[in-house]
HTML snippet that shows the backbone in 3Dmol.js (N, CA, C, O; Angstrom):
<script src="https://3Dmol.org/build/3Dmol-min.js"></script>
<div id="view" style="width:600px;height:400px;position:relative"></div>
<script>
const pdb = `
ATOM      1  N   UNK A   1      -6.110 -28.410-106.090  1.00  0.00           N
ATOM      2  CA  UNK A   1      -5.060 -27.444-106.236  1.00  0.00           C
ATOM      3  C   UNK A   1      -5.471 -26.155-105.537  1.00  0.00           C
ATOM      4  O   UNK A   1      -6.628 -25.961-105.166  1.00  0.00           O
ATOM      5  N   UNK A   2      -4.307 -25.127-105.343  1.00  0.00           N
ATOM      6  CA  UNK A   2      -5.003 -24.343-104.447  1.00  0.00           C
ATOM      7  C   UNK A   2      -5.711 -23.123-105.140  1.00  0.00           C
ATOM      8  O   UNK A   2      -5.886 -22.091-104.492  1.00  0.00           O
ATOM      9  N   UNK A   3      -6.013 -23.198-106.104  1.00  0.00           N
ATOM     10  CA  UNK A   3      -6.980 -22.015-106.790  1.00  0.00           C
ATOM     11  C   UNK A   3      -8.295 -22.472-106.573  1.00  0.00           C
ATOM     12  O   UNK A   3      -9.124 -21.814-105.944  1.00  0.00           O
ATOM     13  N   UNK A   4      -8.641 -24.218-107.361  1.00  0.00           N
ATOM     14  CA  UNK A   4      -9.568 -24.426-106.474  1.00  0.00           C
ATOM     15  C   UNK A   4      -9.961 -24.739-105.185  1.00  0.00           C
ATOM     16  O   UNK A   4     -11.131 -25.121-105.170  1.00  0.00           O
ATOM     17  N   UNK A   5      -9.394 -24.724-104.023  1.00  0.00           N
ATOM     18  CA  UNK A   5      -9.346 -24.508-102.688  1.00  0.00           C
ATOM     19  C   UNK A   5      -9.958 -22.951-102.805  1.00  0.00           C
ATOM     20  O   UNK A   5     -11.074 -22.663-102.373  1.00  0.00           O
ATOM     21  N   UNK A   6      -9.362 -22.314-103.237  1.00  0.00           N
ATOM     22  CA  UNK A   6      -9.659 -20.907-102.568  1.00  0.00           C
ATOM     23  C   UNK A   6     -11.493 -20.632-103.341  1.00  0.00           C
ATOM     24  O   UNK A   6     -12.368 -19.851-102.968  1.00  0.00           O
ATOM     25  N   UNK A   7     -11.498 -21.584-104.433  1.00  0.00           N
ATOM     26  CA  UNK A   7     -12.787 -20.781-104.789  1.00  0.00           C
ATOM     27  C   UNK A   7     -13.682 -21.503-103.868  1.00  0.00           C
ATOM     28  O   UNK A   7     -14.721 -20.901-103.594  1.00  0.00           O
ATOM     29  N   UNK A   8     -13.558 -22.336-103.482  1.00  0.00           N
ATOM     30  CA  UNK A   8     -14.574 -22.806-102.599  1.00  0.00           C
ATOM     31  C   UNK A   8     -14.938 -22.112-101.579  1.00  0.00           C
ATOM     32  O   UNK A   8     -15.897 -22.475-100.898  1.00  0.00           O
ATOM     33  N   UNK A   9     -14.265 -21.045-101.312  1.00  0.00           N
ATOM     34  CA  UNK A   9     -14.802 -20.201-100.247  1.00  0.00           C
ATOM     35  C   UNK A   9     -15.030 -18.845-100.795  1.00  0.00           C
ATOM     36  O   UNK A   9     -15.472 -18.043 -99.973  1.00  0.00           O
ATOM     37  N   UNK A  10     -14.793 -18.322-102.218  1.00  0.00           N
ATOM     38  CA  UNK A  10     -15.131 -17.177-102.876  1.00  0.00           C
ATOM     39  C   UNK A  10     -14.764 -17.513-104.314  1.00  0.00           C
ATOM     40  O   UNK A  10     -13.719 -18.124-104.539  1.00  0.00           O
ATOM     41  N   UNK A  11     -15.687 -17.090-105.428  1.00  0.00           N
ATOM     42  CA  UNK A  11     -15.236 -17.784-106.959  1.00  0.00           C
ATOM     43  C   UNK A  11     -14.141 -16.674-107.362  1.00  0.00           C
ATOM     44  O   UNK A  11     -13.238 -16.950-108.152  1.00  0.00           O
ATOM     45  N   UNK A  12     -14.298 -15.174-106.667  1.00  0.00           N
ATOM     46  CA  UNK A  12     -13.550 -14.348-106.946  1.00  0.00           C
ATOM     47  C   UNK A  12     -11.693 -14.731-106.263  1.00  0.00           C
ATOM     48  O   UNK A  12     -10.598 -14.287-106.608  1.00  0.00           O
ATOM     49  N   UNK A  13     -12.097 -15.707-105.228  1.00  0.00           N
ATOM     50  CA  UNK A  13     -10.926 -16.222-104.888  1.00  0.00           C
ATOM     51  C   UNK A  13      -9.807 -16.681-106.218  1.00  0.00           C
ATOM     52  O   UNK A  13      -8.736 -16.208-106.600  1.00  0.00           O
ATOM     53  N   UNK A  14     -10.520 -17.647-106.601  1.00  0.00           N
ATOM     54  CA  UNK A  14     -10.296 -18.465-107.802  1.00  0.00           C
ATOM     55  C   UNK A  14      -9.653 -17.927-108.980  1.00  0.00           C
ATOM     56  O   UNK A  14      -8.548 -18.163-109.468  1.00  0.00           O
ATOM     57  N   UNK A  15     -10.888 -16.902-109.441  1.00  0.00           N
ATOM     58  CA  UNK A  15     -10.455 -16.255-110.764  1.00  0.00           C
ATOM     59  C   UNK A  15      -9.238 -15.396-110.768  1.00  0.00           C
ATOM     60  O   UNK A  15      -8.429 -15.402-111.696  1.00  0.00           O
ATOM     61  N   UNK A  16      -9.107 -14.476-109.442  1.00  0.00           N
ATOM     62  CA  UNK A  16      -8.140 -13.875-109.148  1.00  0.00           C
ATOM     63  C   UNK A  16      -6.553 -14.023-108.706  1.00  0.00           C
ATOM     64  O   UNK A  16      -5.609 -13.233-108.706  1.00  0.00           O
ATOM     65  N   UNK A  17      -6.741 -15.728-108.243  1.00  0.00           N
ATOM     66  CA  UNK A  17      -5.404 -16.211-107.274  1.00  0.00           C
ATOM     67  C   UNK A  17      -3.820 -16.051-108.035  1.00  0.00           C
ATOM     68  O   UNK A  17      -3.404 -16.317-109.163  1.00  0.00           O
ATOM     69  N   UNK A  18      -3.202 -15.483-106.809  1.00  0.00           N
ATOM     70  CA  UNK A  18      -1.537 -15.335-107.007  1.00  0.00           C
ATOM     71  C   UNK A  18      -0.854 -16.358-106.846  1.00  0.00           C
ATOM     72  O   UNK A  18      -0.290 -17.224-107.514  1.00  0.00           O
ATOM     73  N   UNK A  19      -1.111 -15.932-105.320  1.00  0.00           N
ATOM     74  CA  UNK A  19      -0.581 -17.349-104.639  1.00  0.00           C
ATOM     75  C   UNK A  19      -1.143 -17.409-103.437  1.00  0.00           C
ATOM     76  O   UNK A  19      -2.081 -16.694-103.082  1.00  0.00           O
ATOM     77  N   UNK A  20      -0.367 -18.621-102.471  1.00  0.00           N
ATOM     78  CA  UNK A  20      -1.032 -18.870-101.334  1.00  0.00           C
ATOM     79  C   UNK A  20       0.425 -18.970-100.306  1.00  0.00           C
ATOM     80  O   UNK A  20       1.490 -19.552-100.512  1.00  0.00           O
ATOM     81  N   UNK A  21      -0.094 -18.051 -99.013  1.00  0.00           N
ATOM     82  CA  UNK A  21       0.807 -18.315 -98.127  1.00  0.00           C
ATOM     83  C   UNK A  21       0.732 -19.758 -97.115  1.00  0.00           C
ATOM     84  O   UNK A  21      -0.191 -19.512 -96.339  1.00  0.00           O
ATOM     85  N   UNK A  22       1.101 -20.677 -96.892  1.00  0.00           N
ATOM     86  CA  UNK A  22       0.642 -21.919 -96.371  1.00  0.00           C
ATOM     87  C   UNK A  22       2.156 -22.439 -95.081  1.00  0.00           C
ATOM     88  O   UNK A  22       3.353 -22.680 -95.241  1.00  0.00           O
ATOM     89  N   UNK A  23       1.238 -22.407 -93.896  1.00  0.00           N
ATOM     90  CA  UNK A  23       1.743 -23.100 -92.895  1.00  0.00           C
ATOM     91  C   UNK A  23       0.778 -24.362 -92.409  1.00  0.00           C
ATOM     92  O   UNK A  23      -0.424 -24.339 -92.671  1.00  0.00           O
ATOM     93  N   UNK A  24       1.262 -25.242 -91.830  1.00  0.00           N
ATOM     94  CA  UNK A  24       0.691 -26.462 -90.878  1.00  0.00           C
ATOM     95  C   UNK A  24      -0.033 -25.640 -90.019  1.00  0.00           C
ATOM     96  O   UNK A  24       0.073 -24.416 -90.097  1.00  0.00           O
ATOM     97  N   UNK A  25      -0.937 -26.323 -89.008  1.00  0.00           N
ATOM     98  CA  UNK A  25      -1.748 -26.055 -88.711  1.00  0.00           C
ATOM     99  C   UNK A  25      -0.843 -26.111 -87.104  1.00  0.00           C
ATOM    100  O   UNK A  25      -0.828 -25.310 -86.169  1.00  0.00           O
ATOM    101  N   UNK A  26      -0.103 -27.513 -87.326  1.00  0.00           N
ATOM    102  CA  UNK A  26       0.668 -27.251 -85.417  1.00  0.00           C
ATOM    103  C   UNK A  26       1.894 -26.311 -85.431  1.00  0.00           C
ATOM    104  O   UNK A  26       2.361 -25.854 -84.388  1.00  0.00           O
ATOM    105  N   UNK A  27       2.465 -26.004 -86.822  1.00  0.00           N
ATOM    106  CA  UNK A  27       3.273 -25.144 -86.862  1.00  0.00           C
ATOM    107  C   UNK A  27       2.290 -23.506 -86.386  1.00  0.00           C
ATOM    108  O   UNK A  27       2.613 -22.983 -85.319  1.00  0.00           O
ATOM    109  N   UNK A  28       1.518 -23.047 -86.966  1.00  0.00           N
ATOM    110  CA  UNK A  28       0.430 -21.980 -86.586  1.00  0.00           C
ATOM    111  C   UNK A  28       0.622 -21.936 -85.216  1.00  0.00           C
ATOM    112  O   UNK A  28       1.228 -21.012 -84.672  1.00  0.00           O
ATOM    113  N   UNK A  29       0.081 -23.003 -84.543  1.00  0.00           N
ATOM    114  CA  UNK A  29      -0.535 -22.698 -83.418  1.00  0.00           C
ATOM    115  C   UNK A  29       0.762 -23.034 -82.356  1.00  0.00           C
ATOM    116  O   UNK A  29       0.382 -22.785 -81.212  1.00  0.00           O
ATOM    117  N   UNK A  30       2.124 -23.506 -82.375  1.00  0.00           N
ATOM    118  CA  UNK A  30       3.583 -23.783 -81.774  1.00  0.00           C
ATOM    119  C   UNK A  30       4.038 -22.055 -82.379  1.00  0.00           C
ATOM    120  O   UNK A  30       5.035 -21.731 -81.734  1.00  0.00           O
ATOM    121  N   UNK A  31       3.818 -21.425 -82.920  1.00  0.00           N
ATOM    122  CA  UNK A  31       4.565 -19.689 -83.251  1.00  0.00           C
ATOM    123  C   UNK A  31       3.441 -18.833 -83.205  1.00  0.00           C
ATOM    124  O   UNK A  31       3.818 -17.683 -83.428  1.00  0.00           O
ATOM    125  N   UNK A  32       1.876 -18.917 -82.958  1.00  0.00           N
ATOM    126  CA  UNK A  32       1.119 -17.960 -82.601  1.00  0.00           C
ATOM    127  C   UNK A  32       0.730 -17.076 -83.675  1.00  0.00           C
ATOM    128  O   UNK A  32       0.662 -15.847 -83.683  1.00  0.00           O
ATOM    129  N   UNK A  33       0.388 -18.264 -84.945  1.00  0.00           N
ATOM    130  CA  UNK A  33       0.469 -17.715 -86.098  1.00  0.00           C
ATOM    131  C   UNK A  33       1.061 -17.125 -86.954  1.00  0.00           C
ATOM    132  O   UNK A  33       2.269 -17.317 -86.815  1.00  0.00           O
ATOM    133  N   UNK A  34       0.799 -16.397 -87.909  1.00  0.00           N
ATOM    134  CA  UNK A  34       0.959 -16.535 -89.802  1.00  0.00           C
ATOM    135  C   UNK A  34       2.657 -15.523 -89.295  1.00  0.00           C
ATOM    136  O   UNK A  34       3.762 -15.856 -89.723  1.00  0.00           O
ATOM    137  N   UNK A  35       2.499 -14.717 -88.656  1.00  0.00           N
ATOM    138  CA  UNK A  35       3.447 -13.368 -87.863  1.00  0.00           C
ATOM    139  C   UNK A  35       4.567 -14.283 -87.752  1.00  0.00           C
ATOM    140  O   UNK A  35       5.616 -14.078 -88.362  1.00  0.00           O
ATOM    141  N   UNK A  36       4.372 -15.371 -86.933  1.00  0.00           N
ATOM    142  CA  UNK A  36       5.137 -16.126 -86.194  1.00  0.00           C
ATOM    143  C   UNK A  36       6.103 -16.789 -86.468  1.00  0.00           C
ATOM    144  O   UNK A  36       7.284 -16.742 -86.125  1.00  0.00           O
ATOM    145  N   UNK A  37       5.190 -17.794 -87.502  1.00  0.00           N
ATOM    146  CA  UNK A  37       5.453 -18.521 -88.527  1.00  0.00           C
ATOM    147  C   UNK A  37       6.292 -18.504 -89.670  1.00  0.00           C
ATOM    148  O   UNK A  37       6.768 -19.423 -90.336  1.00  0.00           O
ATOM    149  N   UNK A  38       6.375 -17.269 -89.761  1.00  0.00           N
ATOM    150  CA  UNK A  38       6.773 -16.596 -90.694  1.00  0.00           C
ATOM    151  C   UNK A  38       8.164 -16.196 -90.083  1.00  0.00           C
ATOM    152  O   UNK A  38       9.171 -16.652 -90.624  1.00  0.00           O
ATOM    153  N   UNK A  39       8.246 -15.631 -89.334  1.00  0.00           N
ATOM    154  CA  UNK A  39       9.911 -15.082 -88.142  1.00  0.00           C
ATOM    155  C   UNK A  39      10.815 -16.570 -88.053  1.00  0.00           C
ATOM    156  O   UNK A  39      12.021 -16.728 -87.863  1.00  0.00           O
ATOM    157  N   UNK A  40       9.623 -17.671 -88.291  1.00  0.00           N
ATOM    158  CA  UNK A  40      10.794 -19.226 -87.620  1.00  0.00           C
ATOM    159  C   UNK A  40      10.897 -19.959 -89.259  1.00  0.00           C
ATOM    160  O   UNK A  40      11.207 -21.149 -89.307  1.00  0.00           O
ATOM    161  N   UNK A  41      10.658 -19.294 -90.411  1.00  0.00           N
ATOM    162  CA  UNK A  41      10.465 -19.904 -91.418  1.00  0.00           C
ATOM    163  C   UNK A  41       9.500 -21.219 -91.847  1.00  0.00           C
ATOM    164  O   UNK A  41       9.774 -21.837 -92.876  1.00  0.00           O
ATOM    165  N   UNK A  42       8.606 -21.528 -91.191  1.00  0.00           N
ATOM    166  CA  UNK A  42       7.601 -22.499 -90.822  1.00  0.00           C
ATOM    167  C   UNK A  42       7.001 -22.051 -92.729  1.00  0.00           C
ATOM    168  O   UNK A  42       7.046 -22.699 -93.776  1.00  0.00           O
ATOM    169  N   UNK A  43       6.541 -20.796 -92.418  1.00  0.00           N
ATOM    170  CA  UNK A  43       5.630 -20.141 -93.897  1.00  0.00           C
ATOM    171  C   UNK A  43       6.185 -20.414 -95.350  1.00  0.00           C
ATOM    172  O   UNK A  43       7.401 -20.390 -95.539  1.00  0.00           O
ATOM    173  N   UNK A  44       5.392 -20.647 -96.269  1.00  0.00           N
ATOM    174  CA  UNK A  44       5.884 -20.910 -97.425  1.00  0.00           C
ATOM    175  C   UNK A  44       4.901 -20.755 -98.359  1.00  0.00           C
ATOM    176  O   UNK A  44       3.707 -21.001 -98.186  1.00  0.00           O
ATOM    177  N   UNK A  45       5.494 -20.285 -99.493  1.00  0.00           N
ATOM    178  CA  UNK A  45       4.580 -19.307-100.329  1.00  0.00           C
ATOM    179  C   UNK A  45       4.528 -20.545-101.647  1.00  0.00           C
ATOM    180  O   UNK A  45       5.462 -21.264-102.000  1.00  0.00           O
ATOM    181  N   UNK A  46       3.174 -20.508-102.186  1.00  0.00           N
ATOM    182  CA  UNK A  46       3.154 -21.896-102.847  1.00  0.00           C
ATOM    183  C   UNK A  46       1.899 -21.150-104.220  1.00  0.00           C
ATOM    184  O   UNK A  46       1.152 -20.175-104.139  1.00  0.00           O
ATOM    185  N   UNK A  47       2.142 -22.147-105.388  1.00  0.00           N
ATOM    186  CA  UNK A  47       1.476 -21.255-106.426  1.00  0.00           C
ATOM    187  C   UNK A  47       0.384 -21.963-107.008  1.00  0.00           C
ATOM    188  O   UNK A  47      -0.357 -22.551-106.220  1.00  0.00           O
ATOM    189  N   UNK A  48       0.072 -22.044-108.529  1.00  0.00           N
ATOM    190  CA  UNK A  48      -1.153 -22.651-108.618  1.00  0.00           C
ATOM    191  C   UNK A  48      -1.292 -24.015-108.615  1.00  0.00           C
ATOM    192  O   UNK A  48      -2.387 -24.546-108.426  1.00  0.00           O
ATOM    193  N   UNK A  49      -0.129 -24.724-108.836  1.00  0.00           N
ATOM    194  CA  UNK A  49       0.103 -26.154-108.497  1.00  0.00           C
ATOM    195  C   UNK A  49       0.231 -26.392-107.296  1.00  0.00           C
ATOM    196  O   UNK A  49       1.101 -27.138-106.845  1.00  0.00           O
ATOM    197  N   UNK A  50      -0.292 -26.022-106.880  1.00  0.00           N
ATOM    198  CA  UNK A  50       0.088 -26.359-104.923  1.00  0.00           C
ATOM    199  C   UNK A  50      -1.216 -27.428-104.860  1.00  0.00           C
ATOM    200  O   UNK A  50      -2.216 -27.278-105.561  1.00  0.00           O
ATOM    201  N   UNK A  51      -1.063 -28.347-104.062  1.00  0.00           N
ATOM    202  CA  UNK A  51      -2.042 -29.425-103.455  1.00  0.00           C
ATOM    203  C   UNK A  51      -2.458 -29.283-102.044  1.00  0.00           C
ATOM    204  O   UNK A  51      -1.634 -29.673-101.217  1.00  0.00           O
ATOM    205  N   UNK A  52      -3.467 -28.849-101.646  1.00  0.00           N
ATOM    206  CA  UNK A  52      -3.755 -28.809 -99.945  1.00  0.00           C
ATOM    207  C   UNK A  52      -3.694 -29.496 -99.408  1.00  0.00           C
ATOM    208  O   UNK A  52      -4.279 -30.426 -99.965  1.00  0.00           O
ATOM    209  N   UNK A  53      -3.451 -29.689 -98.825  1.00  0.00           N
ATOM    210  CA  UNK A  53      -3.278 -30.625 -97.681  1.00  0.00           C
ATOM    211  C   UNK A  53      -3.985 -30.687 -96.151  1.00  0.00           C
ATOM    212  O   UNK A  53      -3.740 -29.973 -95.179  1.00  0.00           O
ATOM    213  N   UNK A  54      -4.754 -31.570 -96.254  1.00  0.00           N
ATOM    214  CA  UNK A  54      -5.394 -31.752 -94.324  1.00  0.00           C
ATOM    215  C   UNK A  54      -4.124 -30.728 -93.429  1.00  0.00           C
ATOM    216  O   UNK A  54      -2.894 -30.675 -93.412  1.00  0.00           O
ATOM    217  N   UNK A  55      -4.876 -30.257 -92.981  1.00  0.00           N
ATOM    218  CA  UNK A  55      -3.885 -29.245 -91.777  1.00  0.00           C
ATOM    219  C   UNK A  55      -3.359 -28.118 -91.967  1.00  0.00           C
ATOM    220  O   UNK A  55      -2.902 -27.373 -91.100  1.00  0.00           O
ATOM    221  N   UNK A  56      -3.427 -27.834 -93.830  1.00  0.00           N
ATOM    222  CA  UNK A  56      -2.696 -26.508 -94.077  1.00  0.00           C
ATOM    223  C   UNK A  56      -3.776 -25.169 -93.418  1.00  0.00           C
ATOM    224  O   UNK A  56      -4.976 -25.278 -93.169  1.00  0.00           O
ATOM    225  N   UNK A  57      -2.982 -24.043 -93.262  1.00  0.00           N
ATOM    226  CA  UNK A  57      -3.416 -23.268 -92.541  1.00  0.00           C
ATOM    227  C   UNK A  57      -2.860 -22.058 -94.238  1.00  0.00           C
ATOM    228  O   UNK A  57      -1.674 -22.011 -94.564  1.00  0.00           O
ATOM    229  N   UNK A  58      -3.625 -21.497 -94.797  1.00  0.00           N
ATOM    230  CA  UNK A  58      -3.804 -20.540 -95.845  1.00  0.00           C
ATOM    231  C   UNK A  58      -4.419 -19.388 -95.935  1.00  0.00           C
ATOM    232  O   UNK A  58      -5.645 -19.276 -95.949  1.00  0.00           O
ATOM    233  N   UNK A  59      -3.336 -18.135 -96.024  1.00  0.00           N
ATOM    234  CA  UNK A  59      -3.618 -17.059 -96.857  1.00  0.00           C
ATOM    235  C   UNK A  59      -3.453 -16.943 -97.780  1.00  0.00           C
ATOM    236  O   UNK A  59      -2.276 -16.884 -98.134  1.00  0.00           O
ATOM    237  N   UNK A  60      -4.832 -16.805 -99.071  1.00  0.00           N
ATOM    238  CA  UNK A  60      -4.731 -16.545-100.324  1.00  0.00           C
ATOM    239  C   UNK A  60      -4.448 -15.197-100.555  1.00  0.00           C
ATOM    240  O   UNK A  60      -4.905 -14.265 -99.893  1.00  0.00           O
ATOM    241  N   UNK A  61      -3.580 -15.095-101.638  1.00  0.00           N
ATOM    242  CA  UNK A  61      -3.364 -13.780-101.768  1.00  0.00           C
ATOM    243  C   UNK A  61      -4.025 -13.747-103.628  1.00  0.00           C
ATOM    244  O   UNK A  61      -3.652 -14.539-104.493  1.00  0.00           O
ATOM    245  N   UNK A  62      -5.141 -12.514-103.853  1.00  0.00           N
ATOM    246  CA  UNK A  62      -5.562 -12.513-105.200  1.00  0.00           C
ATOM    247  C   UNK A  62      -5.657 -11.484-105.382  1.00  0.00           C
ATOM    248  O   UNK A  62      -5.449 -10.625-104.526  1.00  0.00           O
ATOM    249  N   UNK A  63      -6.098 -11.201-106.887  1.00  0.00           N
ATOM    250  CA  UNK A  63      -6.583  -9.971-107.402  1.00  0.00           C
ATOM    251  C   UNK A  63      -7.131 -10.136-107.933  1.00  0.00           C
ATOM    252  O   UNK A  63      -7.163 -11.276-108.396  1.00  0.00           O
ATOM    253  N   UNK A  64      -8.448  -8.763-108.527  1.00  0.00           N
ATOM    254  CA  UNK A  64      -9.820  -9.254-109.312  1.00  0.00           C
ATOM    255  C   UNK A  64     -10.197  -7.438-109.812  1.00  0.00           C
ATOM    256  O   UNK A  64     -11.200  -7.177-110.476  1.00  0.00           O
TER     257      UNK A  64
END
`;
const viewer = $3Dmol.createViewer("view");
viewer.addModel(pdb, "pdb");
viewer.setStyle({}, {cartoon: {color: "spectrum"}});
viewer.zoomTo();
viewer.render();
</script>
């Protein structure tokens, strides 16, 4: 899930998580990223039940 996703790269990730902004990875790189992605609706904001997925491309957004 994506809280634990995020702690794997910081525990403060984890304890803190909101949510997660999540695009594909060929969507990212077809709009020139998260900016981009976001202008063509590609981006989608996903919460603690979210499941990662091979290819997702994620900004966690937390607080601590």
């Amino acid at each position: 899930m994506a809280p634990q996703a995020a702690g794997v790269i910081h525990t403060d990730f984890e304890k803190g998580f909101i949510k997660a902004e999540v695009v594909s990875y060929d969507h990212f790189i077809k709009y020139s990223g998260n900016h981009g992605a976001r202008q063509e609706g590609a981006l989608r904001l996903e919460g603690k039940d979210y499941i990662v997925q091979d290819g997702d491309v994620i900004l966690f957004k937390f607080n601590v």
